[in-house]
C-alpha positions as CSV (number, residue, x, y, z in Angstrom):
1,X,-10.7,45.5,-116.1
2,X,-7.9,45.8,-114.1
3,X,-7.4,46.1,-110.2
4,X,-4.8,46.4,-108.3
5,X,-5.0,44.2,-105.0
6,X,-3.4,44.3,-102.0
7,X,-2.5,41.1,-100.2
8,X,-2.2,42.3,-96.4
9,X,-0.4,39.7,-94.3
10,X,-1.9,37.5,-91.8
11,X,-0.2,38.7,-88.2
12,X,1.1,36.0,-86.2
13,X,-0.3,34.7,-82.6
14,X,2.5,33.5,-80.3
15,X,1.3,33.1,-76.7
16,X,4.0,33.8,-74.2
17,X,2.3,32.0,-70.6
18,X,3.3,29.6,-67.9
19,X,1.7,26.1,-67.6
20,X,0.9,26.1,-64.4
21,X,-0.2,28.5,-62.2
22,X,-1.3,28.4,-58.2
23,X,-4.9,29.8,-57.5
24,X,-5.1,33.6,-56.8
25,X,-1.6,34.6,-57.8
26,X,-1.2,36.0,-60.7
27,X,-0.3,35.0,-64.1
28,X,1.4,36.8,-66.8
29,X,0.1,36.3,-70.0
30,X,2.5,37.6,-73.4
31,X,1.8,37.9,-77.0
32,X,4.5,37.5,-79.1
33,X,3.6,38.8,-82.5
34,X,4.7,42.0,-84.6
35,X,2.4,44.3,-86.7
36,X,-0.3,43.5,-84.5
37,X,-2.7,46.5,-83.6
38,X,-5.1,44.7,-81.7
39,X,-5.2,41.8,-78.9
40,X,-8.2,39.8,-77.7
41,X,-7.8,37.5,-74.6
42,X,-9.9,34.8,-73.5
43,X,-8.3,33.3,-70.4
44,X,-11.1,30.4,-70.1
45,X,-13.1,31.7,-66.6
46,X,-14.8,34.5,-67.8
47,X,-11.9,37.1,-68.1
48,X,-10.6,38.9,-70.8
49,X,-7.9,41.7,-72.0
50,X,-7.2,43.5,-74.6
51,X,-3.6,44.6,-73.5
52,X,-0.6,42.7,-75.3
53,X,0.8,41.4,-72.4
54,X,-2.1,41.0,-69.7
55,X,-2.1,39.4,-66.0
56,X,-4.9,37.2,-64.7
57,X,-5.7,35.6,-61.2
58,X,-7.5,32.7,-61.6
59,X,-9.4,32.1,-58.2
60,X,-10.8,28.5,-58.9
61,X,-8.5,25.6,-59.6
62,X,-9.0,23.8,-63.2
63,X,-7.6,23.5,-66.2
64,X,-8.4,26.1,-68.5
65,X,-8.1,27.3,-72.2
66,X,-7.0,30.6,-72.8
67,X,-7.7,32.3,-76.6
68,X,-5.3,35.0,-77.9
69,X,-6.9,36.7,-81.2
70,X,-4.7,39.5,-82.9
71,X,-5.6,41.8,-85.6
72,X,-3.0,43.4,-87.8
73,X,-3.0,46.8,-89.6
74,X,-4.7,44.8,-92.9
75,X,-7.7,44.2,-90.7
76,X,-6.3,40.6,-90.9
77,X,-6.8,38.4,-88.0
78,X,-4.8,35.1,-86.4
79,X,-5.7,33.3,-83.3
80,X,-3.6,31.0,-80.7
81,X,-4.2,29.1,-77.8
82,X,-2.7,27.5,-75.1
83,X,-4.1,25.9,-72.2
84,X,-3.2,26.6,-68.3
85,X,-3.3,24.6,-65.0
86,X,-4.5,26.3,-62.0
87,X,-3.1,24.4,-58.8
88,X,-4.4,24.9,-55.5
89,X,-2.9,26.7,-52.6
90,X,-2.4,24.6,-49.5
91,X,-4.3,25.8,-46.5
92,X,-1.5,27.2,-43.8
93,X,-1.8,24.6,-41.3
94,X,-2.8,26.1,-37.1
95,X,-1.0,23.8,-35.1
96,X,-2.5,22.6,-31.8
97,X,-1.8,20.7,-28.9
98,X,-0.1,21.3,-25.5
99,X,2.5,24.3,-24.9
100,X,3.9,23.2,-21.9
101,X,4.9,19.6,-21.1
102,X,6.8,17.4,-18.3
103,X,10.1,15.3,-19.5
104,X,9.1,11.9,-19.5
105,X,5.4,12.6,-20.8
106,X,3.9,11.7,-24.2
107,X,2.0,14.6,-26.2
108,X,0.0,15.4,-29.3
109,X,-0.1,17.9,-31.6
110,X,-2.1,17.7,-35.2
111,X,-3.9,20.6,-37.5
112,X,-7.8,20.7,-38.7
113,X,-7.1,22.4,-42.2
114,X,-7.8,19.6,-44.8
115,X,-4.9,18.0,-46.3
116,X,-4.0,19.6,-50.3
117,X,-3.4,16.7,-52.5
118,X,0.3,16.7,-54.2
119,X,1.3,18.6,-50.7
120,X,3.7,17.1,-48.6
121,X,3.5,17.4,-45.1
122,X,6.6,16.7,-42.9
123,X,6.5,17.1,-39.0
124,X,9.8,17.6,-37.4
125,X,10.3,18.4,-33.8
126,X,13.9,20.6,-32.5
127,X,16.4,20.8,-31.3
128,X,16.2,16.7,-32.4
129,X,17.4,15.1,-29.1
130,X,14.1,17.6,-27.3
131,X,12.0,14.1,-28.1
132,X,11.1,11.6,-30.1
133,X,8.0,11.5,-32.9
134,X,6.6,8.1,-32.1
135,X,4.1,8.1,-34.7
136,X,4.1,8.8,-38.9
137,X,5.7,12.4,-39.6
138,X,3.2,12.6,-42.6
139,X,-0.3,13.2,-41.6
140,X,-2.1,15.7,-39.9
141,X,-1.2,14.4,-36.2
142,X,1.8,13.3,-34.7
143,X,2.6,12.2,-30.6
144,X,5.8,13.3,-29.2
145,X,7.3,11.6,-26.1
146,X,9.4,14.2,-24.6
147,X,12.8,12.9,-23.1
148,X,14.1,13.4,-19.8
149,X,17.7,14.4,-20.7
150,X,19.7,17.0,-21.5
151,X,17.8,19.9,-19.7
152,X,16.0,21.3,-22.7
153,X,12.9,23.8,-21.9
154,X,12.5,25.5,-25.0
155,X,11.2,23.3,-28.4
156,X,9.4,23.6,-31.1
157,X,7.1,21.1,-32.8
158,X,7.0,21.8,-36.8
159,X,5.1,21.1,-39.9
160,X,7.1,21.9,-43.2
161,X,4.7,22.4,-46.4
162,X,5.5,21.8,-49.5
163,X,3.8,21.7,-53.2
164,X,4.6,23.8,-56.3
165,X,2.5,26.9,-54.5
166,X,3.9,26.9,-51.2
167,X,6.7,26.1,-49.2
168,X,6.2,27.2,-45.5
169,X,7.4,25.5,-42.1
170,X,4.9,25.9,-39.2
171,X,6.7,26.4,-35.9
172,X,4.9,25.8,-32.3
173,X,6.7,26.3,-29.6
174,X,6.8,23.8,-27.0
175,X,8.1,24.4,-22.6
176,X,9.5,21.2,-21.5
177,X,9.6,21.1,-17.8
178,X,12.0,18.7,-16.2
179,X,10.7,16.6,-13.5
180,X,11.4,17.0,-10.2
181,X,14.2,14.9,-8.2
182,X,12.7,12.5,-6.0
183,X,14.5,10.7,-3.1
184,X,13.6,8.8,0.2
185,X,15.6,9.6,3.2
186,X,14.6,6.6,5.5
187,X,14.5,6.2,9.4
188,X,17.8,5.3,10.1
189,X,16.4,3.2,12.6
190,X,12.9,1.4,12.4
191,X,11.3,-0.5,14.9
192,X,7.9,-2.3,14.6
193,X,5.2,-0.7,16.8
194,X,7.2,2.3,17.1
195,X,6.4,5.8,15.0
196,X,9.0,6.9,12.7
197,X,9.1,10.0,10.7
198,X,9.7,10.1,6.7
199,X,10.7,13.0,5.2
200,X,10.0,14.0,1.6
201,X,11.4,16.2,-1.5
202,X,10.4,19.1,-2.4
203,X,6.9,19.5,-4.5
204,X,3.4,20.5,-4.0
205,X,1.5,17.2,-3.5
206,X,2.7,13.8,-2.3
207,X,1.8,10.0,-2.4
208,X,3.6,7.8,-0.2
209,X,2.8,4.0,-0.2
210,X,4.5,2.3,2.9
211,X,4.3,-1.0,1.2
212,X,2.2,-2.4,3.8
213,X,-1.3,-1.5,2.3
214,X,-1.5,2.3,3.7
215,X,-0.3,5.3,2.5
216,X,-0.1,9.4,2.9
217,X,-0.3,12.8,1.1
218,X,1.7,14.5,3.8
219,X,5.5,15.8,3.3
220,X,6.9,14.5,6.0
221,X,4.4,11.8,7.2
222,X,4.3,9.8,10.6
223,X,3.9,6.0,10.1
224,X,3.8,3.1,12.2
225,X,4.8,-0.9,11.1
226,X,2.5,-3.3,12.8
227,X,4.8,-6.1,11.4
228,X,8.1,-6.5,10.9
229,X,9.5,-7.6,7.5
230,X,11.4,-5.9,4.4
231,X,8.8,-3.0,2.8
232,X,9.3,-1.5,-0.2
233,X,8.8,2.2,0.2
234,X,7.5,4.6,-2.8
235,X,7.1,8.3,-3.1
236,X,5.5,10.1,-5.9
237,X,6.0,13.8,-6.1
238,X,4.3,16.4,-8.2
239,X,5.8,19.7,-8.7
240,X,3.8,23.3,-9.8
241,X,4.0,22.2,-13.4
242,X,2.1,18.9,-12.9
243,X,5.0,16.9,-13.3
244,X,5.5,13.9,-11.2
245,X,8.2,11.1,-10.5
246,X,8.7,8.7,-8.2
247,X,11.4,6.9,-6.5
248,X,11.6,3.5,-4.0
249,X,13.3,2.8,-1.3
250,X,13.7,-1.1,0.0
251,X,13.6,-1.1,4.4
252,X,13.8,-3.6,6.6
253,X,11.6,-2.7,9.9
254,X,13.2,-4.6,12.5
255,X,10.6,-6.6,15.0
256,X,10.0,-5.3,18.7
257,X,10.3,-7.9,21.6
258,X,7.4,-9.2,23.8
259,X,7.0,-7.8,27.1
260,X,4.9,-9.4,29.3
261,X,5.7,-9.9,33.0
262,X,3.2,-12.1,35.4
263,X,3.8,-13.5,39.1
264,X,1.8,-16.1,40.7
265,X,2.2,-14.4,44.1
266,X,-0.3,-12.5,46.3
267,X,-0.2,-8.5,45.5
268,X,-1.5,-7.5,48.9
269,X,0.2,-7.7,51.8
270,X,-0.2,-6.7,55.7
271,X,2.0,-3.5,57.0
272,X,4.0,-5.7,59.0
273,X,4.1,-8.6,56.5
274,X,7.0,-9.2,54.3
275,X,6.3,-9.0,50.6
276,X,8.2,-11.1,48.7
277,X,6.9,-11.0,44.8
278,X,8.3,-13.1,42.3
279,X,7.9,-11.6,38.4
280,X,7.9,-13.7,35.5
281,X,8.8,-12.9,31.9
282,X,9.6,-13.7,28.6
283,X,12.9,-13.9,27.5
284,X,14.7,-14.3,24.1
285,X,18.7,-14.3,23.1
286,X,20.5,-11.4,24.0
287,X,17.6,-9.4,25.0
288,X,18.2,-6.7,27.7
289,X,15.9,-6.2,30.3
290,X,14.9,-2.4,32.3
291,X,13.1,-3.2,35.6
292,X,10.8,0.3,36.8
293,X,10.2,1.9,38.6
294,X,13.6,3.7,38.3
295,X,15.5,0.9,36.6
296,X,16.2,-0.7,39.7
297,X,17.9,-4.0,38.4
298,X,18.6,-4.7,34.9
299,X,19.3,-8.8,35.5
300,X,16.8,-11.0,33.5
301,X,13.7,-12.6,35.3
302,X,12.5,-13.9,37.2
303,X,13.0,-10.9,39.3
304,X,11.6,-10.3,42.8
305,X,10.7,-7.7,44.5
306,X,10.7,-6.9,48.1
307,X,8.6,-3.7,48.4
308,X,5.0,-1.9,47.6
309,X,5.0,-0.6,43.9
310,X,4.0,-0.2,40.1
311,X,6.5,-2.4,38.4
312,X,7.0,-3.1,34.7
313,X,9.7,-4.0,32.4
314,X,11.1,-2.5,29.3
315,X,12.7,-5.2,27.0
316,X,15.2,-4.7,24.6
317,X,15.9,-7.0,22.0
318,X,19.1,-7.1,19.8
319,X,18.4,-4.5,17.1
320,X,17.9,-2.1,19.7
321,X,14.2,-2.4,19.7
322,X,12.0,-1.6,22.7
323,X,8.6,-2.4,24.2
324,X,7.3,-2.1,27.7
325,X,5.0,-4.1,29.5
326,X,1.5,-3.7,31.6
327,X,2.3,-2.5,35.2
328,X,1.2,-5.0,38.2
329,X,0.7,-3.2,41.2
330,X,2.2,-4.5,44.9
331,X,0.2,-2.9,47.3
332,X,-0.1,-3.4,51.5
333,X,-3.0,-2.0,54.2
334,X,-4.0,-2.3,57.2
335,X,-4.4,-5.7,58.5
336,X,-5.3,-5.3,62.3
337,X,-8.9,-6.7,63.4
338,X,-11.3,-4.3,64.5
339,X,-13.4,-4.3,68.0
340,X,-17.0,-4.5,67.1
341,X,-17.8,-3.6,70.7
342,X,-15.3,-0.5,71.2
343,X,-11.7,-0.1,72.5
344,X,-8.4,-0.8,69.9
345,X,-7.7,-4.0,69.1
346,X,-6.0,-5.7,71.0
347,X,-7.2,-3.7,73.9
348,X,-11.5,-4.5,72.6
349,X,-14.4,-3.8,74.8
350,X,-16.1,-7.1,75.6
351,X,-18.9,-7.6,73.7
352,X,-22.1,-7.6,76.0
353,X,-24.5,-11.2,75.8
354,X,-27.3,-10.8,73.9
355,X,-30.6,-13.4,74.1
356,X,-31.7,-13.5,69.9
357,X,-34.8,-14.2,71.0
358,X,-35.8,-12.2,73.9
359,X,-35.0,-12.1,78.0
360,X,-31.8,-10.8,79.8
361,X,-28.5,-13.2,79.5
362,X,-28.3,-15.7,81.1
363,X,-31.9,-16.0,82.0
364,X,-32.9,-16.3,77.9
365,X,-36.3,-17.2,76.5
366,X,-36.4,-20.0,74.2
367,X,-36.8,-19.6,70.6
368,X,-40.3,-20.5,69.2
369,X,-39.8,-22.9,66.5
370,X,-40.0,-21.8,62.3
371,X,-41.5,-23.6,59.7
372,X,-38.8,-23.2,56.6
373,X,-41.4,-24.0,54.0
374,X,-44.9,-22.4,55.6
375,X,-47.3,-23.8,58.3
376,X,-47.3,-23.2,62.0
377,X,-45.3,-25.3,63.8
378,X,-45.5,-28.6,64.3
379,X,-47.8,-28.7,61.2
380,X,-45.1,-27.3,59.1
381,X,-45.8,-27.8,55.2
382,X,-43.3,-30.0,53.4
383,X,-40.5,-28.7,51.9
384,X,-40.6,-29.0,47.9
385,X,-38.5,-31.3,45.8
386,X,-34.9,-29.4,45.1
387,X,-34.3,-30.8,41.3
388,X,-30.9,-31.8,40.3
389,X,-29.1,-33.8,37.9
390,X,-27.8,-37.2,39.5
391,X,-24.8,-38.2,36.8
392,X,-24.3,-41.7,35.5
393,X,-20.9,-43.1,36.5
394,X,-18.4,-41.0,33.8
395,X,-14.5,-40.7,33.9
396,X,-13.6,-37.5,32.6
397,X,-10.0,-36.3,32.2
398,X,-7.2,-35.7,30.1
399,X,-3.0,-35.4,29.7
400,X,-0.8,-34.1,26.8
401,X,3.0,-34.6,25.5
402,X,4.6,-31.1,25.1
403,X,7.2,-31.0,21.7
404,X,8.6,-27.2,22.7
405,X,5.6,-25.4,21.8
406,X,3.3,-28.5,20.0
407,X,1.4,-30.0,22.4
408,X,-0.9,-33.1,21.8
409,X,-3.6,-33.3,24.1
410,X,-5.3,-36.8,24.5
411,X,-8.9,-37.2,26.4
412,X,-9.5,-39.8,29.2
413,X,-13.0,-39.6,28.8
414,X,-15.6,-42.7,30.2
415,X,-19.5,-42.7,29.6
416,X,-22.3,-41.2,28.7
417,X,-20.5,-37.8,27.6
418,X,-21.0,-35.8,24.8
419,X,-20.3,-31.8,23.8
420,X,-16.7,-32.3,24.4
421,X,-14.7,-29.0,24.0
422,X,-11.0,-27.6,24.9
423,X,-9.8,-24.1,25.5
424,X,-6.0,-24.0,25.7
425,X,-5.8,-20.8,28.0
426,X,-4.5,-18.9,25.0
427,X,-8.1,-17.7,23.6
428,X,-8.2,-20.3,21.0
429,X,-10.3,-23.6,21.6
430,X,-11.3,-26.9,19.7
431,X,-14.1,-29.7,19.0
432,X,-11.7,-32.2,17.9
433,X,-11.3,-35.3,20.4
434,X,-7.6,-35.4,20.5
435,X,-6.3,-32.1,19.2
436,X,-2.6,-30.7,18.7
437,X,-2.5,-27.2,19.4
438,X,0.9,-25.3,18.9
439,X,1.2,-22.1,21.2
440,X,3.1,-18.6,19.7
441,X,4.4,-17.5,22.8
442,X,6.0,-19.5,25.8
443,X,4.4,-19.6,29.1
444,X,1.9,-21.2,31.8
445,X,-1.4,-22.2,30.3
446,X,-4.6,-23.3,32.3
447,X,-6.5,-25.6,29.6
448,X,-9.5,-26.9,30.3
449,X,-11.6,-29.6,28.7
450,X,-15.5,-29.4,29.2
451,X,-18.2,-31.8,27.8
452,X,-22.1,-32.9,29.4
453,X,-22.3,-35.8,31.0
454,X,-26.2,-37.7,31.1
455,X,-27.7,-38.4,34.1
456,X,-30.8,-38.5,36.3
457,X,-33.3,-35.5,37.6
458,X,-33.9,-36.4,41.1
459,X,-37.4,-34.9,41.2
460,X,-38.6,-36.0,37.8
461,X,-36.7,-39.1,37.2
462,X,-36.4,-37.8,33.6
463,X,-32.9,-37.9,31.9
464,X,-31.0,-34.6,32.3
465,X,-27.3,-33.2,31.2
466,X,-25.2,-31.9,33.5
467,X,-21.6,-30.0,32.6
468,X,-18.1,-31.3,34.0
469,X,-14.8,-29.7,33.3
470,X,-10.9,-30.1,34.3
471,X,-8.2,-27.8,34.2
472,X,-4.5,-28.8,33.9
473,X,-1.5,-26.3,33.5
474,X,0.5,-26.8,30.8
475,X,4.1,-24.8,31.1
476,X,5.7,-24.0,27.3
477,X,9.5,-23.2,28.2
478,X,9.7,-21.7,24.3
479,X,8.9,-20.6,21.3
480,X,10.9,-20.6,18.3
481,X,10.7,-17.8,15.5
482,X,12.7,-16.3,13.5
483,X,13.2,-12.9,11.3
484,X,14.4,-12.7,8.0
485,X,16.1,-9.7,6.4
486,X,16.5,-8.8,2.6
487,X,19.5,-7.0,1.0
488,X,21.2,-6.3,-2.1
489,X,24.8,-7.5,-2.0
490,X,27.6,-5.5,-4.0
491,X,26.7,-8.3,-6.6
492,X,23.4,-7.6,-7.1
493,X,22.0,-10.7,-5.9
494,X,19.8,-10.5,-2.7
495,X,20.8,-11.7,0.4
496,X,18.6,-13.5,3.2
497,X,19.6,-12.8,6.5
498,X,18.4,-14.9,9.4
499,X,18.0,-13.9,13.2
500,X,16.7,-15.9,15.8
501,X,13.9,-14.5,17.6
502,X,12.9,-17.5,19.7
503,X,11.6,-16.5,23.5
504,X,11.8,-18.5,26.3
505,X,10.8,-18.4,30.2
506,X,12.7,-16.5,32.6
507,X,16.0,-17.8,32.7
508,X,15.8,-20.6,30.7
509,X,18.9,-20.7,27.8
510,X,18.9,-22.1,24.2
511,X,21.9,-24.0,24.1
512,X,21.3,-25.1,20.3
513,X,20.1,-24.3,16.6
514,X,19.1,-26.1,13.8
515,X,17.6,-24.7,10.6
516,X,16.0,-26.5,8.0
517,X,14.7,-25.2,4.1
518,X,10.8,-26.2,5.2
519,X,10.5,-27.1,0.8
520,X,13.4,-30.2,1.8
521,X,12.9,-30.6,5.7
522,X,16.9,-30.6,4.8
523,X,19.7,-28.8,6.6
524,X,22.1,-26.8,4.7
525,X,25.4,-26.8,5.3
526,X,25.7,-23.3,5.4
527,X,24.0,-22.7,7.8
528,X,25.2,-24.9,10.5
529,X,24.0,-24.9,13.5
530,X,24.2,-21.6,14.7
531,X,22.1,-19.1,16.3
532,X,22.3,-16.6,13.8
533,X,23.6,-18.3,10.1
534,X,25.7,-16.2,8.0
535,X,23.6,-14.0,5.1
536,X,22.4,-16.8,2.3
537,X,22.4,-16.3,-1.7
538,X,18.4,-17.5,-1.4
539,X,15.2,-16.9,-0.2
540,X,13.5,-20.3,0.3
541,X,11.5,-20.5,3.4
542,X,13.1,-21.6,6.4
543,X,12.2,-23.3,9.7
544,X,14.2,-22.5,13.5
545,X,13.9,-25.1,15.5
């Protein structure tokens, strides 16, 4: 038996498909046979087609197999696969941190969306010279510190990110506010003890430290130096934006003199007397002197005056600083007796006699006599013991050695004494036996030494202390001080200055100078002997004397 059979052929399956693919986008799937009249795709997640070209969107990530079976006209079948990898897309990063910034400041700016792995991540800020990334550019967080040149306001800080399904550059946009100018106009003139006014730049809060332990939040603040000396003076200024600088400014607040007048002449006088008051003050070199009321005189002291008044002095010392001392008043009344008995003195009305104890003068009757301590005369009770300390023999006195302003005081001090104390008339005092007390200002000094000295009660016979002092007046013609000043020379080194502040007594004169470095005891020789020594390359301490 014969047949006739027909050998169909088998159709080819060629898959047409890309390799990789990014999840959700789509992917286009081709078969490349002929004589094919059916197609059957398996794309490996659960979808199928039966199209001969077919596209698929793969929503998870993975690796997948995808099946192509085609059927020819024969009925004859063929089957081809290929396999796929499905990448993932990188989330869009939300860039946050702060939009508006001051020059100068440091900020940071990152993204909470999780890091795709195979994604790069690159951080760039513009334009470039805006600021400067200071930390890695390829992570999810970067800090920026912002510069303070070139007057940018507009920036923008960006993430650029790549991978084969994406390839996007995140922009943020940055305001850069510049910080405000900040400068110190200083007093042209400032004198310790005396209110100055400093005046501030323009902003909305203020912090000034006067470099003497206060400070202010006002503008245009008042302050007063209690000492002289160089102070470093700093503003901080804070605009609308929040931004702040600050800026310092190096002053040297120039000391005030003393003024202090005394006299050691009465201050009340008789109508008809002559007054004749002698005042007494401290001097120093070159200072001026303003005698009030009406600045009468303007010679040095001592000064007298020769009428009733409210006198003071204002002093004036070489850098033009003033100060103005208590007022003593010179006064005069009335200094005529008075008649007890009538008429105006001298014209009085005779007093009339009078008998104290009864009867008409001169025919008085005679005083009974008084007990003083009880009884009835002549049996008066005896008078009680008055108790009081009888002292043993004692010496008790003392003498110093003035050196300018150093005085050593030295006790002459015999028997049974003990409790020994000094004041030196300048509110400061000592227990030491022989102390050496050095006095800041120049001038006449009552100082006293006290102590107890043992004795006797002369009712009781017991032992008993009693107190002794003596006073002596000590007169310090002077007082030497100087002041220092501090400046920058055209160099740039700093530059000691040296003024001599010493004050003396009335009209007493310094008639010489010499300056030692107090490290060495030594005297350099540029300084000389001088009142005033020429400004010095150094700052070590120095001594006037």
């Amino acid at each position: 038996v014969n047949y006739d059979v027909t050998i169909n052929p088998v159709p080819e399956a060629v898959i047409t498909a890309p390799s990789l693919v990014c999840q959700n986008t789509t992917a286009t799937f081709t078969a490349g046979a002929t004589g094919v009249t059916s197609w059957s795709w398996n794309f490996g997640d659960g979808g199928s087609s039966s199209s001969s070209s077919a596209d698929h969107i793969y929503t998870l990530t993975g690796t997948y197999t995808v099946i192509l079976t085609v059927t020819g006209s024969g009925g004859c079948s063929n089957t081809s696969t290929t396999t796929i990898t499905v990448n993932p897309n990188p989330d869009v990063p939300v860039i946050n941190g702060t939009t508006s910034v001051c020059a100068g400041s440091t900020g940071t700016y990152s993204f909470a969306e999780a890091m795709t792995t195979g994604a790069t991540y690159t951080w760039s800020i513009s334009p470039a010279n805006a600021g400067e990334i200071t930390s890695p550019v390829n992570g999810n967080n970067i800090s920026v510190h912002w510069g303070i040149t070139g007057n940018i306001s507009n920036a923008n800080v960006s993430v650029h990110v790549t991978n084969i399904c994406m390839d996007a550059t995140i922009n943020f946009p940055v305001t850069i506010h510049q910080i405000p100018v900040v400068s110190i106009t200083p007093p042209n003139f400032i004198c310790q003890k005396t209110a100055v006014t400093f005046n501030g730049s323009s902003g909305v809060s203020w912090l000034w430290n006067f470099g003497d332990t206060t400070s202010s939040l006002l503008q245009d603040p008042p302050h007063t130096y209690n000492y002289a000396g160089t102070k470093t003076v700093k503003l901080t200024v804070t605009d609308n934006y929040g931004c702040s600088a600050s800026a310092s400014s190096l002053i040297n607040v120039k000391p005030t003199p003393v003024a202090y007048i005394w006299t050691d002449d009465d201050l009340i006088y008789c109508d008809d007397e002559p007054i004749s008051v002698t005042f007494h003050a401290f001097n120093g070199p070159l200072y001026q002197f303003s005698w009030q009321p009406g600045s009468f005189s303007n010679s040095g002291p001592p000064f007298t005056v020769t009428l009733p008044g409210n006198y003071s002095v204002i002093v004036t010392n070489p850098y033009g600083c003033s100060a103005t001392s208590d007022i003593i008043s010179v006064s005069t009344h009335n200094c005529d007796p008075t008649c007890p008995c009538g008429g105006t003195y001298p014209d009085c009305v005779p007093c009339p006699d009078v008998c104290p104890c009864g009867g008409t003068f001169p025919d008085c009757l005679p005083c009974p006599n008084v007990c003083p301590c009880g009884g009835t005369y002549p049996d008066c009770l005896p008078c009680p013991c008055v108790s009081q300390c009888i002292k043993e023999p004692y010496t008790f006195d003392f003498s110093y050695v003035n050196n300018c302003a150093e005085v050593l005081f030295t006790p002459n001090i015999s028997g049974n004494i003990s409790n020994v104390s000094w004041n030196f008339g300048d509110g400061s005092s000592s227990n030491l036996s022989s102390p050496t007390h050095t006095y800041s200002l120049p001038g006449i000094y009552k100082v006293s030494l006290s102590g107890t000295v043992a004795g006797t009660n002369s009712c009781t016979g017991l032992p008993c202390l009693s107190t002794v002092s003596v006073t002596h007046t000590d007169i310090i013609p002077i007082a030497g001080n100087f002041f220092p000043e501090f400046n920058c020379s055209p160099s740039g080194n700093i530059e000691t200055q040296l003024t001599d502040l010493s004050i003396f007594l009335d009209n007493n004169v310094i008639d010489s100078w010499k300056w030692y470095c107090h490290t060495t005891m030594s005297i350099p020789n540029s300084l000389g002997l001088i009142m005033n020594p020429p400004s010095l390359a150094s700052s070590p301490p120095w001594v006037n004397r």
